[in-house]
C-alpha positions as CSV (number, residue, x, y, z in Angstrom):
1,X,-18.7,-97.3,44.4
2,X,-19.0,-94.7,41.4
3,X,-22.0,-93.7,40.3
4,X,-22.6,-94.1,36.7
5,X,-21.4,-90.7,35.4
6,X,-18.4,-90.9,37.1
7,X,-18.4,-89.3,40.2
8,X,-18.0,-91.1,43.7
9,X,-21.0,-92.1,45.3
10,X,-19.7,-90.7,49.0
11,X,-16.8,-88.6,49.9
12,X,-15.1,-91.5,51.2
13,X,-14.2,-92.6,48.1
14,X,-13.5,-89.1,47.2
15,X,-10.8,-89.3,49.6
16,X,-9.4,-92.9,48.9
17,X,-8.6,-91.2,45.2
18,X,-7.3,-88.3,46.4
19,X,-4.7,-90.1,49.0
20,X,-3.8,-92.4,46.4
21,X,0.3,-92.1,45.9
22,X,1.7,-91.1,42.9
23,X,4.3,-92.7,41.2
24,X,6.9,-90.9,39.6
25,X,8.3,-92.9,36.7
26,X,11.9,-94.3,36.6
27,X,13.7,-92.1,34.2
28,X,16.7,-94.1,32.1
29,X,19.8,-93.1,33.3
30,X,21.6,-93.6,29.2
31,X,19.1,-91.2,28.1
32,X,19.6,-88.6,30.6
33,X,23.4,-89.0,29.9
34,X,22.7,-88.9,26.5
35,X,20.6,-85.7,26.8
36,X,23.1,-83.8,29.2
37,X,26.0,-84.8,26.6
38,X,24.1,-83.4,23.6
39,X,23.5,-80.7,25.1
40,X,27.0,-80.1,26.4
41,X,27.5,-80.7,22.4
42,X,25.0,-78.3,21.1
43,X,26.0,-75.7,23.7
44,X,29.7,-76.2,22.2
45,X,28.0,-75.2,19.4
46,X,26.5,-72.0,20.3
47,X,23.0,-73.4,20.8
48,X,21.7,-73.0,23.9
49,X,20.1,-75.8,24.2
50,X,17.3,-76.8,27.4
51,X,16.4,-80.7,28.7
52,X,13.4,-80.9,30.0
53,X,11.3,-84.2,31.1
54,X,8.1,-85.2,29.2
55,X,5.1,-87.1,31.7
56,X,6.7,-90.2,31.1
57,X,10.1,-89.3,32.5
58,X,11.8,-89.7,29.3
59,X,14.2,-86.4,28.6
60,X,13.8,-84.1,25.5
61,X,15.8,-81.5,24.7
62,X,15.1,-78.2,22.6
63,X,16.2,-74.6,21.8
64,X,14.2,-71.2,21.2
65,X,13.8,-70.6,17.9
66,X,16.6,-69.1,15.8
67,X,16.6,-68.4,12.0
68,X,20.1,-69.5,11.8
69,X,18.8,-73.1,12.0
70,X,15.7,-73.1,10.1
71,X,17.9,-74.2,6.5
72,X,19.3,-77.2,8.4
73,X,15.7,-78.2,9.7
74,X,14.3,-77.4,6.2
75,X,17.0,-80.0,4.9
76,X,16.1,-82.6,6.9
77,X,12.6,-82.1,6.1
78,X,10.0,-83.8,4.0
79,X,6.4,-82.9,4.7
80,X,5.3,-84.1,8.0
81,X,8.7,-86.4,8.4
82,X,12.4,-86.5,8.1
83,X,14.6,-86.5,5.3
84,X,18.6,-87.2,4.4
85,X,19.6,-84.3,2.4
86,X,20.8,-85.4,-0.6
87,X,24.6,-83.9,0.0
88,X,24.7,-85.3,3.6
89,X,28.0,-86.9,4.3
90,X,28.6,-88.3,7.5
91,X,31.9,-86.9,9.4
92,X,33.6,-87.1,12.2
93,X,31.7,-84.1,14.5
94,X,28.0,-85.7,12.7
95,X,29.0,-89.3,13.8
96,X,30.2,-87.9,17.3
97,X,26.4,-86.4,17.4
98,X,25.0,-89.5,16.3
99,X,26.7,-91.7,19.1
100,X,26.0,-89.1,21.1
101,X,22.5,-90.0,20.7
102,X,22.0,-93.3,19.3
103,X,25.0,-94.8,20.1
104,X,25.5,-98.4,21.9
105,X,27.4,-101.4,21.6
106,X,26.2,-104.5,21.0
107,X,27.8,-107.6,21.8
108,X,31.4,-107.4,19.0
109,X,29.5,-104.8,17.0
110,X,28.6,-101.2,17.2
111,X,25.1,-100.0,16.7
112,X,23.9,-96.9,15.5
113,X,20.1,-96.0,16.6
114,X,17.3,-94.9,13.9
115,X,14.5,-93.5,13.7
116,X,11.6,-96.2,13.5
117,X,9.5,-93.5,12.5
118,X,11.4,-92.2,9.4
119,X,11.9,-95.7,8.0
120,X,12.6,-93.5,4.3
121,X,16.1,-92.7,6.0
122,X,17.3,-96.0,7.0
123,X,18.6,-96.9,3.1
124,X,20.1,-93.5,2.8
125,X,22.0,-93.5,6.0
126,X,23.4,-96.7,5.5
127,X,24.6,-96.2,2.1
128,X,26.2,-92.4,4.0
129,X,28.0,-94.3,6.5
130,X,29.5,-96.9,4.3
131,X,30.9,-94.3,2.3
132,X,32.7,-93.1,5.5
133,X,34.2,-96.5,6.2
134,X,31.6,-98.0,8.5
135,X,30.9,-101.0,6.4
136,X,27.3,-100.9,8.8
137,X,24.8,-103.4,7.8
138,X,20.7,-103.2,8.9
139,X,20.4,-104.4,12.2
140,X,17.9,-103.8,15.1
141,X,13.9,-104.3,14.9
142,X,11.4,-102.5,13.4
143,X,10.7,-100.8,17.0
144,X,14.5,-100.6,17.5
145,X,16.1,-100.3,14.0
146,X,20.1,-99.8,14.1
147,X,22.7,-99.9,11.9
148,X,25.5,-102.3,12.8
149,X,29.2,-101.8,12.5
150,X,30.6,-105.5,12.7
151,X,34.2,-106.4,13.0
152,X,37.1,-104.7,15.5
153,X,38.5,-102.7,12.6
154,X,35.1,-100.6,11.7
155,X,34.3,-100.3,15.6
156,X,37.8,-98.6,15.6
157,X,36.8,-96.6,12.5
158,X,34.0,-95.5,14.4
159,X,36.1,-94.8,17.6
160,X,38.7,-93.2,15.3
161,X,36.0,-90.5,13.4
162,X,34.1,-89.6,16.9
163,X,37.6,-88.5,18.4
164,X,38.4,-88.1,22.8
165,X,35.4,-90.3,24.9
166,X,33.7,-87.8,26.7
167,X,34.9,-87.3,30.7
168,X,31.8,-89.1,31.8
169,X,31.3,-91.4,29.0
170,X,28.1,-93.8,30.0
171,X,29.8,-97.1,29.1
172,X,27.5,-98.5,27.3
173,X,27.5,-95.6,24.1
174,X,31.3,-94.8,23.6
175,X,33.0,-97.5,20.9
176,X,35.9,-98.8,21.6
């Protein structure tokens, strides 16, 4: 038993908690696809970008700091959360970054992941992406908001903007 402040009454229970396993968690394999891709992408781009793996398993990917990207940060930037810039238009290379990393079918229709957490954006990039042929419509949850491309003709939109699958496309992201 523990004593009231905390600490184990004898050592064995001391050595119970000490020999106790630990679990590594299960990382999911679409997000580490998606984070090796992007950062194939962003390497393309002449970032060197890192992944590395946060407590819970989940990847997360990040640079060193260069000056060269702090106008396109500052742009997407409002306060403490995210912004659309007002003269973002959504292109082929942007939607291939976007599948990239949000990317997923969904039944007939093609989603497009948001950012629960920058519900401000949601209007904005719906309105961008239907001004690129997407036709998208709201779709998702609040915890998993997407936008939803419906209809073989859009998803082929889609395919047709984000140019060549990717040699090892996870199935589940690339339209088709």
């Amino acid at each position: 038993m523990a004593e009231e402040d905390g600490h184990p009454a004898d050592e064995a229970e001391a050595a119970v908690r000490v020999a106790a396993p630990t679990i590594t968690p299960l990382v999911d394999p679409v997000a580490d696809w998606r984070a090796h891709a992007l950062q194939c992408a962003l390497r393309a781009r002449g970032v060197d970008a890192e992944i590395t793996h946060g407590p819970g398993g989940s990847p997360a990917g990040g640079s060193a700091f260069r000056a060269d990207l702090v106008p396109l940060a500052t742009a997407w930037s409002r306060g403490p959360g995210k912004t659309v810039p007002p003269e973002f238009e959504l292109d082929g290379p942007r939607l291939r970054l976007w599948v990239l990393a949000a990317g997923h079918r969904d039944g007939r229709a093609y989603a497009l992941g948001l950012d629960p957490q920058a519900s401000d954006t949601h209007e904005v990039l719906l309105a961008t992406s239907r001004r690129a042929g997407l036709g998208a419509d709201p779709g998702g949850d609040g915890s998993a908001p997407t936008l939803r491309v419906v209809g073989a003709r859009r998803v082929r939109r889609v395919a047709e903007l984000v140019g060549a699958r990717p040699r090892s496309v996870h199935p589940e992201v690339w339209p088709t």
